[in-house]
C-alpha positions in Angstrom: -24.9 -12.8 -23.3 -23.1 -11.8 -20.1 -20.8 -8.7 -19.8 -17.2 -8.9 -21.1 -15.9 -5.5 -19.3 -16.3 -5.2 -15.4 -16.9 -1.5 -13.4 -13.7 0.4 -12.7 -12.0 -1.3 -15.5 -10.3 0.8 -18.2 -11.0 0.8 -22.1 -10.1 2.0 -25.0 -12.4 2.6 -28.2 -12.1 0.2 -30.7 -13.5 1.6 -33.7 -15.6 4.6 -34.6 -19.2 4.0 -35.8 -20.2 7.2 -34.2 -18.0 9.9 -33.8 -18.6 13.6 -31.6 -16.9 16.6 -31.0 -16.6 15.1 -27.3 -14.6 11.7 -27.8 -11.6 11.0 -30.4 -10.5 7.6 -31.5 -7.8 6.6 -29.0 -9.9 7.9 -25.7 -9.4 5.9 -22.9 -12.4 5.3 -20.8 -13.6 4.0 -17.3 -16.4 2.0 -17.4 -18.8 3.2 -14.6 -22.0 0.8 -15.2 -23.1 -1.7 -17.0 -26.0 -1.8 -18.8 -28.8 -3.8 -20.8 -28.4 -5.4 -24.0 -29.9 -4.0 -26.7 -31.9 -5.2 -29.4 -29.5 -7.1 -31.2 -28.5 -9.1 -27.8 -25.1 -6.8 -27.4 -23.9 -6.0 -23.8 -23.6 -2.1 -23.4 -22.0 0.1 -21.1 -21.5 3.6 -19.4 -17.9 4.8 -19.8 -15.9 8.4 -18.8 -13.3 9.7 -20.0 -11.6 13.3 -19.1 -13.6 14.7 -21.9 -17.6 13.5 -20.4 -19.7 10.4 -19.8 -21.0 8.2 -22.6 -22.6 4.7 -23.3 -20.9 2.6 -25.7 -21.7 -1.2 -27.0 -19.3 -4.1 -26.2 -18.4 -3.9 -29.6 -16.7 -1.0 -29.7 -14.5 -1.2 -27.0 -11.1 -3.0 -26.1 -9.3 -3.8 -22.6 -6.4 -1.3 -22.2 -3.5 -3.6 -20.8 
């Protein structure tokens, strides 16, 4: 499976499956690297935000337009 999301582009998380006191729902992101799939075969990613750095799966994510 090949990466949906491309470095530099901007995203916004989709849905909360795990949820810190560092990112809200609604936080848009950068996406600085991209990363290997895991075990299940899903792309992941490195993302920012103004609030820190994270990694985030494909899944959870959507392309701010």
């Amino acid at each position: 499976m090949s990466h949906k999301f491309k470095i530099v582009q901007r995203v916004r998380q989709f849905k909360i499956g795990y949820a810190d006191a560092k990112s809200a729902m609604g936080d848009l992101f950068e996406v600085t690297r991209l990363m290997p799939e895991d075990r299940s075969g899903e792309p992941s990613y490195r993302v920012k935000s103004a609030t820190g750095e994270r990694a985030m799966r494909e899944s959870e994510l959507a392309l701010v337009s």
